[in-house]
TORBA-559035 format. One record per residue (C-alpha): residue number from 0; x, z, y; residue in one letter; chain. Coordinates in pm, 1 decimal. Layout:
% TORBA-559035
<atom NUM <X Z Y> a A>
...
//
This chain:
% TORBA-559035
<atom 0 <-8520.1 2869.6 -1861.7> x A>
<atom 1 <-8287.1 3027.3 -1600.2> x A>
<atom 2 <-8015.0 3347.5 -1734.9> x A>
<atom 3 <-7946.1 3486.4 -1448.3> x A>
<atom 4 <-7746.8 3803.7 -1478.9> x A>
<atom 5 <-7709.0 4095.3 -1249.3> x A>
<atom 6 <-7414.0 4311.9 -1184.1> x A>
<atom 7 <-7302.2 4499.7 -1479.9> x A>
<atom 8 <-7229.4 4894.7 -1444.6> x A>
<atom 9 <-6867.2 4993.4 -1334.3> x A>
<atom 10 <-6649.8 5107.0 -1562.4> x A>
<atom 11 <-6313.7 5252.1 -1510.0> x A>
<atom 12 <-6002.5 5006.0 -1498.8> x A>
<atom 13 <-5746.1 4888.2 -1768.7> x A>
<atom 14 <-5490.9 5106.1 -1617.3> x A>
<atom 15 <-5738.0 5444.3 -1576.5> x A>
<atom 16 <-5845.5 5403.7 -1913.0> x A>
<atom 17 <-5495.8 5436.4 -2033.9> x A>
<atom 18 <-5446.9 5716.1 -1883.6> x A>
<atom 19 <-5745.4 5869.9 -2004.3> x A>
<atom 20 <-5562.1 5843.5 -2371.8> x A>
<atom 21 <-5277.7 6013.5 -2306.1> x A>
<atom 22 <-5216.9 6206.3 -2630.0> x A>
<atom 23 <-5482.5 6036.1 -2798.6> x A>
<atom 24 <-5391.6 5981.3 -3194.6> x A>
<atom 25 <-5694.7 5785.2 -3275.1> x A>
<atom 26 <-5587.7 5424.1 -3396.8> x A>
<atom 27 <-5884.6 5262.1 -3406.0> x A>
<atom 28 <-6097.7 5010.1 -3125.6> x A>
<atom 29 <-6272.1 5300.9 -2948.8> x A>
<atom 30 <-6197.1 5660.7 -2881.7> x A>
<atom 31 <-6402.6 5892.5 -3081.5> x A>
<atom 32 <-6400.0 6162.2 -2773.2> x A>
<atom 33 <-6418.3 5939.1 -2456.9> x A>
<atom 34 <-6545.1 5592.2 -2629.5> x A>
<atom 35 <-6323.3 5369.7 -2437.5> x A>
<atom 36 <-6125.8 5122.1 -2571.7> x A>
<atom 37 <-5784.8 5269.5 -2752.3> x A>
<atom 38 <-5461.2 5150.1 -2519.2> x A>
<atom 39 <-5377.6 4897.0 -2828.4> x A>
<atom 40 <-5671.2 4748.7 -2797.1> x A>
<atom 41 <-5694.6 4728.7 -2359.7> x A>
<atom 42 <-5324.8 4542.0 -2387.6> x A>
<atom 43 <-5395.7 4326.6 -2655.2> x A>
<atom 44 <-5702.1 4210.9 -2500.0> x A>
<atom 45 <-5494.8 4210.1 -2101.9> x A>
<atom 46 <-5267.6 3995.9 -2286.4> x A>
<atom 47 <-5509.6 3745.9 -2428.3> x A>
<atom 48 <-5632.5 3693.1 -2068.2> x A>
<atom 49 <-5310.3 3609.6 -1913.4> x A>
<atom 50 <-5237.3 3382.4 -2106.2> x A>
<atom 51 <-5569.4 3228.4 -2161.3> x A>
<atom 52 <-5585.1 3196.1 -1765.6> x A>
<atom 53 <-5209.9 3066.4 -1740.6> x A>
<atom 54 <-5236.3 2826.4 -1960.3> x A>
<atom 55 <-5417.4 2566.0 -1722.0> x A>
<atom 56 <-5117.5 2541.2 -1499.8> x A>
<atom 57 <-4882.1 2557.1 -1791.2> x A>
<atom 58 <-5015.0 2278.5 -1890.4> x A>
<atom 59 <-5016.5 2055.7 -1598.7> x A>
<atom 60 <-4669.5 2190.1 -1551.6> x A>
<atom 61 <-4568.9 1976.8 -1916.2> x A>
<atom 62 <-4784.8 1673.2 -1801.3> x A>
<atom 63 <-4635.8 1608.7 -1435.2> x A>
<atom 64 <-4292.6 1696.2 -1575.4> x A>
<atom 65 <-4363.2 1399.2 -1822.1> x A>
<atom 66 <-4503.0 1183.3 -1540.2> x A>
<atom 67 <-4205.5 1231.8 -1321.8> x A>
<atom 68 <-3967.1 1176.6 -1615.3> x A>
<atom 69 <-4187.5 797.6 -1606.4> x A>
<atom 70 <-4147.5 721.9 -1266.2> x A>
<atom 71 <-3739.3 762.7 -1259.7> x A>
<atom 72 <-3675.1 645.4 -1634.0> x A>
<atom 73 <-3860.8 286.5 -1478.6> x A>
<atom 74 <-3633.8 -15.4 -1433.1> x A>
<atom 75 <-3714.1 49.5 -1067.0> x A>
<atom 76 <-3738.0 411.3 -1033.7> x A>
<atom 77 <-4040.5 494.9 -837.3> x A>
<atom 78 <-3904.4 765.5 -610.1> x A>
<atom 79 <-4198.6 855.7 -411.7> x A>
<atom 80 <-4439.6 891.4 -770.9> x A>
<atom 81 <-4134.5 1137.1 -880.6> x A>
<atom 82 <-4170.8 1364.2 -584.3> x A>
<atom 83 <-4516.7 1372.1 -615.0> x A>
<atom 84 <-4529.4 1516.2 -901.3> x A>
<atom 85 <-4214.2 1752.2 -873.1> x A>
<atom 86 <-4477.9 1886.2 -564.9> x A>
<atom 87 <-4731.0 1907.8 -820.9> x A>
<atom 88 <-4511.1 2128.7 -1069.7> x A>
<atom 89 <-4437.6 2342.1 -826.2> x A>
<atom 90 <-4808.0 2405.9 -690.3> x A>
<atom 91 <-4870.7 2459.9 -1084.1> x A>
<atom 92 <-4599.8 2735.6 -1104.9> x A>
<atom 93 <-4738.9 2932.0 -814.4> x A>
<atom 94 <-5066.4 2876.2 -947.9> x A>
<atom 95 <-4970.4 3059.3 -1285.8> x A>
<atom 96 <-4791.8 3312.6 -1054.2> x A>
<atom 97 <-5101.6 3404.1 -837.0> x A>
<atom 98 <-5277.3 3396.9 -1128.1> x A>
<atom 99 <-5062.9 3669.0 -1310.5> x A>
<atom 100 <-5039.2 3871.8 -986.6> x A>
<atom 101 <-5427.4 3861.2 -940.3> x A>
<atom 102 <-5478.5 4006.4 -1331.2> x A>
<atom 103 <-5221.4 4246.4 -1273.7> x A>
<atom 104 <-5406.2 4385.8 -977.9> x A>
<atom 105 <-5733.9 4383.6 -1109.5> x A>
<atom 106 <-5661.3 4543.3 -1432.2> x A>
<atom 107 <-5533.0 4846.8 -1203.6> x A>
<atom 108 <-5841.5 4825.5 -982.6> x A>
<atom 109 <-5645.8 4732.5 -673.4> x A>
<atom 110 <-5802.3 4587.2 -318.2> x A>
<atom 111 <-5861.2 4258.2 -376.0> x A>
<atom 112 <-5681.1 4009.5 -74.8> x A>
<atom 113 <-5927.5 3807.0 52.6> x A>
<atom 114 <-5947.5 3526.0 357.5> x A>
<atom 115 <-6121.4 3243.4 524.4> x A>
<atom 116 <-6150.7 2959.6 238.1> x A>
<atom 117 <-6293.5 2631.8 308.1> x A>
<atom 118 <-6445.7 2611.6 -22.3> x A>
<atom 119 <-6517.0 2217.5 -63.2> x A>
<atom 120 <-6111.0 2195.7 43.3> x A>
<atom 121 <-6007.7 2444.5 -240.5> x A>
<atom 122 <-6249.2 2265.8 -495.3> x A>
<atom 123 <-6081.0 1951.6 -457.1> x A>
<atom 124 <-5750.8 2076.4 -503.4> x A>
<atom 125 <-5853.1 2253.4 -844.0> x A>
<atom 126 <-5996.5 1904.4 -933.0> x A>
<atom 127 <-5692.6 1736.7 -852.3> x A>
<atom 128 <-5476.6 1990.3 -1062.5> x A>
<atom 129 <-5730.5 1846.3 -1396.5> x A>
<atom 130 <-5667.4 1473.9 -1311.5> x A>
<atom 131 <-5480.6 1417.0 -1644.1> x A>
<atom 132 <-5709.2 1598.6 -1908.2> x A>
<atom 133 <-6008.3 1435.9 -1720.4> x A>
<atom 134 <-5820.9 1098.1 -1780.0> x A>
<atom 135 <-5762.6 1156.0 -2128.7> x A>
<atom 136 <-6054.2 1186.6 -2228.2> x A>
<atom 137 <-6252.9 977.2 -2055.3> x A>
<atom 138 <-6468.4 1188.9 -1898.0> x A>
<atom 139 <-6639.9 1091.6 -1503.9> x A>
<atom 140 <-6671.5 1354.6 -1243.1> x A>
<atom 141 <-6956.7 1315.5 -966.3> x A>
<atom 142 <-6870.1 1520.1 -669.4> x A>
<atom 143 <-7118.5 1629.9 -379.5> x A>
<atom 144 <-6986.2 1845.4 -149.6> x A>
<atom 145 <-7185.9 2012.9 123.0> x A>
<atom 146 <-7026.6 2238.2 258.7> x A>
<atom 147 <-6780.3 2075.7 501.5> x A>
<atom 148 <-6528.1 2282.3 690.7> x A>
<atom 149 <-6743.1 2609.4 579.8> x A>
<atom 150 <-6571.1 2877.9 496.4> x A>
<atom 151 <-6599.3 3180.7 319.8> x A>
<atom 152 <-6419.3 3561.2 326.1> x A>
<atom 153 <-6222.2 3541.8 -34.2> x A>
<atom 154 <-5945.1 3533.4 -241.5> x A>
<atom 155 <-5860.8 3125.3 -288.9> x A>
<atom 156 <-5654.0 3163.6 -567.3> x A>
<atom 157 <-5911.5 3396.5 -769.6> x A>
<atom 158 <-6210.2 3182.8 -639.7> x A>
<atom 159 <-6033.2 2816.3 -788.2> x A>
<atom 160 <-5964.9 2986.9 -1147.3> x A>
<atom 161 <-6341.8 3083.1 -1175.6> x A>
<atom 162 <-6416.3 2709.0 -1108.4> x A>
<atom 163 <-6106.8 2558.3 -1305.2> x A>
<atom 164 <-6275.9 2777.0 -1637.1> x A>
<atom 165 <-6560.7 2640.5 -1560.7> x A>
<atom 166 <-6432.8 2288.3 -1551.6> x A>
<atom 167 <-6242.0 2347.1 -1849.4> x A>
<atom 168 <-6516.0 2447.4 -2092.9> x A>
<atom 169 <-6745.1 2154.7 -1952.3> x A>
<atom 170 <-6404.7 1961.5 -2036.6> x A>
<atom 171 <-6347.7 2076.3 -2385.7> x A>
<atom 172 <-6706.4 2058.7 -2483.3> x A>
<atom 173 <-6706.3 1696.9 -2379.2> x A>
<atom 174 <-6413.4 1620.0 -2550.7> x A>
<atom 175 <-6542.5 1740.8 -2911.7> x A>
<atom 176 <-6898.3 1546.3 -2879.3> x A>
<atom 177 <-6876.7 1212.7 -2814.2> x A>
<atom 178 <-7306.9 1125.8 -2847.6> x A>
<atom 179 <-7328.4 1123.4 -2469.6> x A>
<atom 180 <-7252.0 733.8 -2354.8> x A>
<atom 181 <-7039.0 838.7 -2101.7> x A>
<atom 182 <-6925.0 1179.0 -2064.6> x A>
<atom 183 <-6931.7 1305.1 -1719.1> x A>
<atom 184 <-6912.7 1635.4 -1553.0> x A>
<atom 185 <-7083.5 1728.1 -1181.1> x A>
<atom 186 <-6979.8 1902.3 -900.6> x A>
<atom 187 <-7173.3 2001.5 -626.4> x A>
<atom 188 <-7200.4 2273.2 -321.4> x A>
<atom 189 <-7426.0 2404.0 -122.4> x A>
<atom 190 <-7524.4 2683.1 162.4> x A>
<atom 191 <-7838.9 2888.2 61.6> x A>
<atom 192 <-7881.2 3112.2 350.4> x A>
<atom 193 <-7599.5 3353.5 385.5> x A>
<atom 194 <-7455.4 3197.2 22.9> x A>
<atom 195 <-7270.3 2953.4 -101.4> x A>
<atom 196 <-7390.6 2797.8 -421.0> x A>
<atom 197 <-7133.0 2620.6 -701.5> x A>
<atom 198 <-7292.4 2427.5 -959.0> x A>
<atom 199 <-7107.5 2251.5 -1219.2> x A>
<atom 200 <-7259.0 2068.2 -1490.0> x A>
<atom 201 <-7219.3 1855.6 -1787.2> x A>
<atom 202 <-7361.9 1617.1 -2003.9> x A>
<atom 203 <-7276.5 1762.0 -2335.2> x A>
<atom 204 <-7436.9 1940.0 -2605.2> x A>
<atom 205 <-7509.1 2252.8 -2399.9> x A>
<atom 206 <-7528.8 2614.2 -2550.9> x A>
<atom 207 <-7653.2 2675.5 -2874.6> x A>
<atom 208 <-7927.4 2953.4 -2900.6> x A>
<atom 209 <-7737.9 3128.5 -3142.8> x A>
<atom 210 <-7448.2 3123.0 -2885.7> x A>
<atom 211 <-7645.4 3194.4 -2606.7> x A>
<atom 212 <-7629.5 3589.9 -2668.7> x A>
<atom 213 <-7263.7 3605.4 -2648.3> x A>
<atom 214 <-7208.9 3415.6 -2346.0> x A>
<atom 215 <-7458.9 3611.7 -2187.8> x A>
<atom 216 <-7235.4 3951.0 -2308.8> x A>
<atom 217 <-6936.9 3776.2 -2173.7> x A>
<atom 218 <-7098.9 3668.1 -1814.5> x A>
<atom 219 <-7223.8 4024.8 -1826.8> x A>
<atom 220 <-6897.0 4180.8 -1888.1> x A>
<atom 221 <-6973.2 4369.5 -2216.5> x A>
<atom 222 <-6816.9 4149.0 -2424.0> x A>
<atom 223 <-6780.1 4287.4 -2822.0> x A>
<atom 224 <-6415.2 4396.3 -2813.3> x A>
<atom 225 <-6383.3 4498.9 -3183.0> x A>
<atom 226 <-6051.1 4366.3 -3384.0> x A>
<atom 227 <-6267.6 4062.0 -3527.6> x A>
<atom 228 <-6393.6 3931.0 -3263.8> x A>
<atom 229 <-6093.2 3762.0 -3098.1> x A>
<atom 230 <-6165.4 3539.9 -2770.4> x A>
<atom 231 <-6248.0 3190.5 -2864.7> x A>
<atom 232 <-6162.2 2890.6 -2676.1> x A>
<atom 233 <-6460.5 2726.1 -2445.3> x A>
<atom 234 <-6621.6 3082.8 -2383.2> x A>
<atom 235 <-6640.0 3443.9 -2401.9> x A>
<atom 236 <-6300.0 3564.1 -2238.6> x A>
<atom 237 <-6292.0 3323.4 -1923.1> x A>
<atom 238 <-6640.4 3369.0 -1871.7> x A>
<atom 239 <-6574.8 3738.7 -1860.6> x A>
<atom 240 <-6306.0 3676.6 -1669.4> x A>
<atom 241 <-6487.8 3467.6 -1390.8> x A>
<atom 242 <-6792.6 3678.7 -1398.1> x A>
<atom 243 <-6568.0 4012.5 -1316.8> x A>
<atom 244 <-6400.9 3781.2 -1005.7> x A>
<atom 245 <-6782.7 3660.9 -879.5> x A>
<atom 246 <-6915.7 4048.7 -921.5> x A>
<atom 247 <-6617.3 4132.4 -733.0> x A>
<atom 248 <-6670.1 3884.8 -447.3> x A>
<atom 249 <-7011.5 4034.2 -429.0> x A>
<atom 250 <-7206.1 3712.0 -604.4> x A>
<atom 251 <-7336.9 3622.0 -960.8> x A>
<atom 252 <-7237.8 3387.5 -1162.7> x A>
<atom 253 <-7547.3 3229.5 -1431.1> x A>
<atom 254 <-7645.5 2925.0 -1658.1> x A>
<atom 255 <-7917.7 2676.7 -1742.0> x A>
<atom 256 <-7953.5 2411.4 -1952.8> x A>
<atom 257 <-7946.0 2027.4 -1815.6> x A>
<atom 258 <-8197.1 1785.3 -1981.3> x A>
<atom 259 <-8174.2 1617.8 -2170.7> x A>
<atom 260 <-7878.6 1804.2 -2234.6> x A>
<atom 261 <-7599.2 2012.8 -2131.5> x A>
<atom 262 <-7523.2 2337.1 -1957.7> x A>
<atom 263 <-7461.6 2436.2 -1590.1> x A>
<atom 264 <-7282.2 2731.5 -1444.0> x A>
<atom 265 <-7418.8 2827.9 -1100.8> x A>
<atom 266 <-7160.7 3075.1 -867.7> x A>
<atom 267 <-7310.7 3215.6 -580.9> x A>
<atom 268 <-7111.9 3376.3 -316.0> x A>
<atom 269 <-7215.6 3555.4 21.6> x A>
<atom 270 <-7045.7 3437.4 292.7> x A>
<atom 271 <-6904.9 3763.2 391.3> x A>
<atom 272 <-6813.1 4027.6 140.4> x A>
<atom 273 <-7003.6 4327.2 139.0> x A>
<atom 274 <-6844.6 4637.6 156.6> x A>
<atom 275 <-6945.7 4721.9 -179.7> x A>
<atom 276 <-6752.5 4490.3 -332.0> x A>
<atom 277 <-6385.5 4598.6 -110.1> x A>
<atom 278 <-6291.0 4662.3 -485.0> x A>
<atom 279 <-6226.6 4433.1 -784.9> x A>
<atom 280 <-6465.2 4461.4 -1029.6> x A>
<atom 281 <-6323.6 4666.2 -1355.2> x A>
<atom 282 <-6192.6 4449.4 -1627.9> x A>
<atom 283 <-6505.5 4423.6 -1853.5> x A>
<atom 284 <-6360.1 4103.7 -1983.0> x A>
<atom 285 <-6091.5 4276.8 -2074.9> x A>
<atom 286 <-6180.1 4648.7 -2184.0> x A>
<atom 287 <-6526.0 4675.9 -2270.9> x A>
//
């Protein structure tokens, strides 16, 4: 059984739905006279998503800090090790910079900056930046790339945080069941036409039926945004997240189960953005 999902409707930005409750009293999750999310509600949920999406680089930030504190505190400081990672902090920090920069202009609907990315060369630096949690927990990756120097019109930075959520879920959900022999995750690329295809897939216990619903909502940007239903980790608000970046980029973004288990996440992206998409997609992730 394939889910693929197709664009969701546009909605009006983060930032234009604010505006649209200027003067508004009501205190509750949605308007009563426009039916958009209340501004309390839009920030709180902005705010979840930064630092949800920050907290990858954050993180690697702590662990290379640690690993250069190693390679100096040694009897024979390993110099070259220390650099290394001092490079690798600061790739981190710019990372959670971008990253902040790109929310901040998609919650206001801005142009989205887009270039010529050799995809399989940005994949393998965001698999490089989740070396250590990959190590930790034992987990394999198989990469096949097939794309070579192909490249693609979009925005790198935006394009590596769809695939490092998607890593990260496969990641987490490896790391709490431990009945597959040996935990591995797969990477793989591919042209399809005038696409590119992303497929990454893991070995683990896959989606629940009961769960499937909501990540469906979340892939589809219509994620529940009442006050009890807070993002959980592993789904819902960096799927939403991704999805808006793929539907912005003019491509879908879907799942299927593996057998005999596990889930994969398929991104397709046209080589060339359509017009259509000039825009960022509105922050469904965020405001629906």
């Amino acid at each position: 059984m394939n889910l693929v999902l197709k664009s969701a409707p546009v909605t009006p930005s983060v930032l234009h739905q604010l505006a649209a409750h200027r003067g508004c009293s009501s205190s509750g999750a949605a308007c009563a006279d426009c039916s958009l999310p209340c501004p309390g509600a839009v920030s709180r949920r902005l705010g979840h998503a930064i630092a949800h999406e920050v907290n990858q680089p954050l993180a690697a930030i702590a662990l290379h800090a640690a690993a250069a504190r190693k390679w100096l505190c040694r009897a024979e400081p390993d110099i070259d090790r220390a650099l290394e990672s001092l490079a690798l902090i600061a790739g981190a920090g710019r990372q959670a910079g971008d990253i902040v920069r790109g929310l901040q202009r998609q919650s206001a609907g801005e142009q989205v900056e887009t270039a010529s990315v050799a995809v399989d060369a940005a994949l393998r630096d965001t698999l490089a930046t989740l070396c250590w949690p990959l190590r930790r927990h034992g987990i394999a990756i198989d990469t096949v790339y097939g794309l070579g120097q192909l490249s693609i019109d979009a925005n790198r930075v935006q394009l590596q945080q769809v695939v490092t959520n998607l890593l990260v879920n496969a990641i987490e959900a490896l790391a709490a069941w431990r009945q597959a022999p040996q935990p591995r995750i797969r990477i793989e690329t591919l042209r399809r036409g005038g696409e590119i295809e992303i497929a990454v897939s893991d070995n683990g216990p896959g989606i629940a039926p009961a769960r499937q619903p909501q990540v469906v909502a979340s892939l589809a940007g219509s994620t529940d945004n009442r006050r009890d239903k807070q993002p959980k980790s592993g789904g819902g608000l960096g799927l939403g997240i991704s999805a808006s970046i793929v539907r912005a980029h003019g491509g879908q973004l879907w799942f299927e189960p593996c057998a005999p288990h596990g889930v994969c996440f398929r991104l397709r992206l046209p080589l060339h953005r359509p017009p259509a998409a000039a825009r960022l997609a509105s922050m469904n992730a965020y405001a629906s």
